[in-house]
C-alpha positions as CSV (number, residue, x, y, z in Angstrom):
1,X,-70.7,-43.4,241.8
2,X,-73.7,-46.1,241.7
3,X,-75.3,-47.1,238.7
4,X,-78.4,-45.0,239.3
5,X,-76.0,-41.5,239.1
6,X,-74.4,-42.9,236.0
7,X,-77.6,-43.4,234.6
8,X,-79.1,-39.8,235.6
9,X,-75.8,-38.2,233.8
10,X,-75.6,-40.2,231.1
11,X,-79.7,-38.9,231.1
12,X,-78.7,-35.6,230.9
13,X,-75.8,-35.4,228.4
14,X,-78.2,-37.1,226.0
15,X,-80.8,-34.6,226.6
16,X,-78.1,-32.1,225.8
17,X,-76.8,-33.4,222.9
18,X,-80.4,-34.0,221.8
19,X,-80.5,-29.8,222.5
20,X,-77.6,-29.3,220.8
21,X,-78.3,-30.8,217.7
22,X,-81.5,-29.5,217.5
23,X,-80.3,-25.7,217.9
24,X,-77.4,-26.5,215.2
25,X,-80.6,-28.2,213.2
26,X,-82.5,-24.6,213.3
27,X,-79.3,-22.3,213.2
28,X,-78.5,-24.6,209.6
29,X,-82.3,-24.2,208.6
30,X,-81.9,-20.3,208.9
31,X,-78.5,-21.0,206.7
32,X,-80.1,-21.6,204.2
33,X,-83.0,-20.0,203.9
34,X,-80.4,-16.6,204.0
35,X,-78.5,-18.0,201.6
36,X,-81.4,-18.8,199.5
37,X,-82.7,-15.3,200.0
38,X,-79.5,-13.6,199.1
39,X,-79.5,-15.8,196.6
40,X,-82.6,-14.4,195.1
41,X,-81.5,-11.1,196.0
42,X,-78.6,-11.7,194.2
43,X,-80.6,-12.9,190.7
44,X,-82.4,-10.2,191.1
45,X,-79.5,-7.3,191.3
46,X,-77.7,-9.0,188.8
47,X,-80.9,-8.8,186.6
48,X,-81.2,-4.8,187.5
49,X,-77.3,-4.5,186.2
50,X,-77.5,-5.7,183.3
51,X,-80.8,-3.7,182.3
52,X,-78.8,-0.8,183.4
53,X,-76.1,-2.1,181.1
54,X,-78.4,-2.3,178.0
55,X,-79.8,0.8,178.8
56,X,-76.6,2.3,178.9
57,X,-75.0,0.7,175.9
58,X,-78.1,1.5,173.6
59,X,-77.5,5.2,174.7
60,X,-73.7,5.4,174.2
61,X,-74.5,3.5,170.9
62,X,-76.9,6.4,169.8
63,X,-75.1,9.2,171.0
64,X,-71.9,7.5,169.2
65,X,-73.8,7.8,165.9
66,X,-75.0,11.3,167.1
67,X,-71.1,12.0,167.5
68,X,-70.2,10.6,164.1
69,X,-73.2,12.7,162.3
70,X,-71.9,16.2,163.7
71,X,-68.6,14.9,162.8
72,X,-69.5,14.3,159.5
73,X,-71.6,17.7,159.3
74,X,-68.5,19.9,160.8
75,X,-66.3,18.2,157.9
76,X,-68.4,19.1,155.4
77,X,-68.7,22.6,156.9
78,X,-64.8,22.9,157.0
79,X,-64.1,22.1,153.8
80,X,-67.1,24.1,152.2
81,X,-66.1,27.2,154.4
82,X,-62.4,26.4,153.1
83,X,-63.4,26.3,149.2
84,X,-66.3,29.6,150.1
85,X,-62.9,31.9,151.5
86,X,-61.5,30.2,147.7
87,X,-64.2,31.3,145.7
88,X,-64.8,34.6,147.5
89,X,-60.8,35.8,146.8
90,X,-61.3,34.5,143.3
91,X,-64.1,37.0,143.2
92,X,-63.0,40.1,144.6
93,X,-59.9,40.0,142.4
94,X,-62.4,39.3,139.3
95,X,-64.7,41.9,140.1
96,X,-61.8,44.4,140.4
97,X,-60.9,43.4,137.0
98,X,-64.6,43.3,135.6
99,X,-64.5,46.9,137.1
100,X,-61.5,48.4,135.7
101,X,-62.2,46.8,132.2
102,X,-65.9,48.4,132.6
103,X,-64.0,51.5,133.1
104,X,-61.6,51.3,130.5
105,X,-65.0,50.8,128.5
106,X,-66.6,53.7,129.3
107,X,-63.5,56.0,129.1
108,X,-63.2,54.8,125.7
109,X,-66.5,55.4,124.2
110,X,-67.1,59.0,125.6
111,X,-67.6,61.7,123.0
112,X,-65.8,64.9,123.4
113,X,-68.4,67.8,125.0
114,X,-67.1,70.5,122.9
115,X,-64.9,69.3,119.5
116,X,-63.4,71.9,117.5
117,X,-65.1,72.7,114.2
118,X,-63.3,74.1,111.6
119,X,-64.3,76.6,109.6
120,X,-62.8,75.7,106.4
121,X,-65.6,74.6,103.9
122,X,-65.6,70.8,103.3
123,X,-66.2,69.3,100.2
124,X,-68.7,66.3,100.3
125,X,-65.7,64.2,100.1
126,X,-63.8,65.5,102.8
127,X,-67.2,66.2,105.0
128,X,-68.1,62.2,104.5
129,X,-64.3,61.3,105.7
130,X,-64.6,63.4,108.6
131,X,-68.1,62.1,109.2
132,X,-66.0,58.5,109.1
133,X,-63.7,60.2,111.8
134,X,-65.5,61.4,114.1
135,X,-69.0,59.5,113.7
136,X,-69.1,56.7,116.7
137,X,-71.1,53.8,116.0
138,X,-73.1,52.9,118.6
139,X,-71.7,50.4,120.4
140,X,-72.1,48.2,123.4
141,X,-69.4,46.6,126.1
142,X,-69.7,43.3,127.7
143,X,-67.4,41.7,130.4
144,X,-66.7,38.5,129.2
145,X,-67.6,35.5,132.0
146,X,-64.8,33.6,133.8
147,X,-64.1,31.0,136.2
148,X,-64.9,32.9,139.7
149,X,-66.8,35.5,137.8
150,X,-70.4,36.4,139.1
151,X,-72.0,36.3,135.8
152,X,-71.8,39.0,132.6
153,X,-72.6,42.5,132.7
154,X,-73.4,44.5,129.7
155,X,-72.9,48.3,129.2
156,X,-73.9,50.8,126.7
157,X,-71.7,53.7,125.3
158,X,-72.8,56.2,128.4
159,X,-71.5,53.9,130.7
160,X,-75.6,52.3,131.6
161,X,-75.8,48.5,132.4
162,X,-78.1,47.3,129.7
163,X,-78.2,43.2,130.6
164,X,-76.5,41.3,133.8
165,X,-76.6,38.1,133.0
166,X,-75.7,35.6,136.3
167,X,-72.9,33.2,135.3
168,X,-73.9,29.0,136.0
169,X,-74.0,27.3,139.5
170,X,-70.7,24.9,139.5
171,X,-70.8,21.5,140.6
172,X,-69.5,22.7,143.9
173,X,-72.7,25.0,143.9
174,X,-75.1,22.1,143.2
175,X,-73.1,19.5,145.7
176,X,-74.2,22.4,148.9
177,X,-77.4,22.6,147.8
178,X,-78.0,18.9,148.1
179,X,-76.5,18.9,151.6
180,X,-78.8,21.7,152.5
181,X,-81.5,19.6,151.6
182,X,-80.2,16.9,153.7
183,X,-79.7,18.5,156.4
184,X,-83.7,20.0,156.4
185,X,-84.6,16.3,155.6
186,X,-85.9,16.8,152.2
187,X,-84.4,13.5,150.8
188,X,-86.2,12.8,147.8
189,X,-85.3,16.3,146.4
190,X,-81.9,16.2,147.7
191,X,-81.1,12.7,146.4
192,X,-82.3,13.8,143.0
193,X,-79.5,16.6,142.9
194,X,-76.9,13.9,143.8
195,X,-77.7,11.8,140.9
196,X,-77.8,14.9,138.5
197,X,-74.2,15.2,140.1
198,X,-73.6,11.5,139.8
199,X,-74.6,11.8,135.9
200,X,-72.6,15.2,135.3
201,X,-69.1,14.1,136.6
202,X,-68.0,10.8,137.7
203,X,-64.1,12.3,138.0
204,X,-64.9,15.0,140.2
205,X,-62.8,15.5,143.7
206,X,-66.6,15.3,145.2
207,X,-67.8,12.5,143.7
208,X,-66.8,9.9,146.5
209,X,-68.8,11.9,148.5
210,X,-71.8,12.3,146.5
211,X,-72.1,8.5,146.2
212,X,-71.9,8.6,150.0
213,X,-74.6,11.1,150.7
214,X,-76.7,9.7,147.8
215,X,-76.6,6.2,149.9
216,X,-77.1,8.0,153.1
217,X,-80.5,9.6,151.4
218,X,-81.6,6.4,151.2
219,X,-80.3,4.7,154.5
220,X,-82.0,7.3,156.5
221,X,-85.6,6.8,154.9
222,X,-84.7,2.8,155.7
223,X,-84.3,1.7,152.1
224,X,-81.1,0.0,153.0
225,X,-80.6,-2.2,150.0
226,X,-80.4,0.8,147.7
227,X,-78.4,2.6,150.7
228,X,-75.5,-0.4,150.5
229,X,-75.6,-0.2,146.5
230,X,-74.8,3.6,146.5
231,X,-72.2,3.0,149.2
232,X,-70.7,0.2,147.7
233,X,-70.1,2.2,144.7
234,X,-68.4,4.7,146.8
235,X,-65.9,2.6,148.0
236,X,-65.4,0.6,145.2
237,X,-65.3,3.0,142.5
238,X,-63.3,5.4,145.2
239,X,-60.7,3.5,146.8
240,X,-58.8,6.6,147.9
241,X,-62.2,9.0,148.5
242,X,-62.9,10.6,151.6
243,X,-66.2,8.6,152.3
244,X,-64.2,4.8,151.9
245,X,-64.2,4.1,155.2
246,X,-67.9,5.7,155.9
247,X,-69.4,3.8,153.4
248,X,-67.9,0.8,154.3
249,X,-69.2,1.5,157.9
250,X,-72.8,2.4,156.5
251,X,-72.7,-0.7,154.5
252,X,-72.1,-3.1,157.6
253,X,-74.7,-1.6,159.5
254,X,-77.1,-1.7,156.7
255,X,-76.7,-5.7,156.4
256,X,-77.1,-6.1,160.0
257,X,-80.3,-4.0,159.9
258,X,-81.8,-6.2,157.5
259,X,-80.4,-9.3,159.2
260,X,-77.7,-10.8,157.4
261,X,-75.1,-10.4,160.8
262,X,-72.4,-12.7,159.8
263,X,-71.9,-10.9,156.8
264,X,-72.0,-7.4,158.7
265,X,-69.4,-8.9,161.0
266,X,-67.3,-9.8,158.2
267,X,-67.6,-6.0,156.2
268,X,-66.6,-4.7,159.6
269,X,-63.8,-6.9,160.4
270,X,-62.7,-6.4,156.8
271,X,-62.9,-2.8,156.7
272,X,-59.7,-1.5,158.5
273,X,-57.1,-4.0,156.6
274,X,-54.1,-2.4,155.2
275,X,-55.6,1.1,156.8
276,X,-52.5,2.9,158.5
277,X,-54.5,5.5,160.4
278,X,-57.9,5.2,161.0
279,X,-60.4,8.2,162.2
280,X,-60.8,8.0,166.1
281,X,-64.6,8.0,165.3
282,X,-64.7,5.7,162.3
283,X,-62.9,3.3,165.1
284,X,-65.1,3.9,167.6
285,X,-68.1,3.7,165.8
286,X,-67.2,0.2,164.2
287,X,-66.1,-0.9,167.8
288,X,-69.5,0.0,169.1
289,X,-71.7,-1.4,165.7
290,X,-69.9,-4.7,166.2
291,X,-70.5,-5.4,169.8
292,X,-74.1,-4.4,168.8
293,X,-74.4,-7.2,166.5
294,X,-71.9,-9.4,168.8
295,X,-69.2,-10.2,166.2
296,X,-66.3,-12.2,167.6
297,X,-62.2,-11.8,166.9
């Protein structure tokens, strides 16, 4: 081969090599700018996610609290349906009594249609002592009230009701009202019977529960510094009550709503020591309220 052959191939595998390098040049160019666009692509998906996550997680945070209301309400419903079947026995038997004693009454104080009279004169002593025994002073019967009882009715000697008088709501009577009220959203007027209720009976069964809705009348109208004082009285003052746990709940959110999150964290870290069993939806509700406010542990 002569030096001008060499010199034409060594020519061409340089042009070639310069071809080469310049087509790996543009396929490394068009790298990049895919990977730079799926890149982007990428940011931009991973930004739509994790909308779709908020999104998600604000809803399944409201309906939670949704599911925890009804569960609340259909408590409340249970146990006021049990103690209405109570009350209602309690006043069918009472009534049967109030009935029969009415009866008895009336039997009683009836006057004979056609008494005997003897025809033997009577002297104005003896006329005057059978005046005494046969005379009937009018009279009137009352039913006495009781516990159960409808109220007091009053009868004259022919058996006529002359006065029903309607026997005082009880404190189980007062605590439905207020919930009533609740539930129409008339908070000022229900929270007003609570604290008559609050005042009247500090030992009742209900009373943990009072001091619960009574915080809950103000929570809801966003007073939630008089909200935690009313629940922390219902946990403190009730450390075996029905509402502990709730108010203990209501009182985390309510610091986080007004800011103070580490000390939120801390109520709802705090909450569930030395609790054996713990409501399913009390669980998940504090579960929920403390990834809200991103407490660790």
């Amino acid at each position: 081969m002569n030096s001008s052959s060499v010199i034409m191939f060594i020519r061409t595998c340089s042009i070639s090599l310069v071809l080469m390098l310049c087509a790996a040049s543009v396929s490394a160019q068009d790298l990049v700018a895919d990977i730079a666009a799926l890149r982007q692509d990428t940011k931009a998906e991973t930004a739509a996610i994790r909308q779709q996550q908020t999104r998600l997680q604000t809803k399944l945070q409201s309906e939670t609290q949704d599911r925890r209301r009804l569960q609340g309400d259909i408590e409340e419903l249970n146990f006021r349906l049990k103690r209405l079947e109570s009350r209602f026995d309690n006043l069918v038997g009472a009534l049967d009594l109030r009935l029969q004693d009415i009866e008895d009454a009336i039997a009683a104080s009836k006057i004979p249609e056609n008494p005997e009279i003897s025809e033997t004169p009577e002297t104005p002593e003896s006329s005057e002592e059978a005046s005494t025994e046969t005379a009937i002073a009018p009279s009137s019967t009352s039913t006495a009230p009781s516990t159960g009882t409808l109220g007091t009715i009053t009868v004259d000697t022919e058996g006529a009701v002359t006065n029903v008088s309607l026997a005082e709501k009880t404190f189980e009577d007062r605590y439905d009202e207020a919930l009533a009220l609740m539930s129409k959203k008339a908070y000022p007027e229900a929270r007003a019977k609570l604290q008559a209720l609050v005042t009247e009976d500090s030992k009742h069964a209900l009373s943990s529960n009072v001091l619960y809705w009574l915080g809950e009348s103000y929570y809801v109208e966003g007073d939630y510094k008089s909200a935690m004082s009313q629940f922390a009285r219902s946990a403190k003052q009730y450390p075996d009550g029905a509402k502990r746990l709730d108010s203990l709940l209501k009182i985390g959110l309510s610091l986080g709503n007004i800011g103070r999150i580490e000390q939120a964290c801390k109520i709802l870290h705090d909450m569930v020591k030395n609790v054996e069993n713990i409501p399913s939806d009390i669980a998940l509700s504090r579960d929920t309220v403390r990834k809200r406010f991103g407490c660790s542990g």
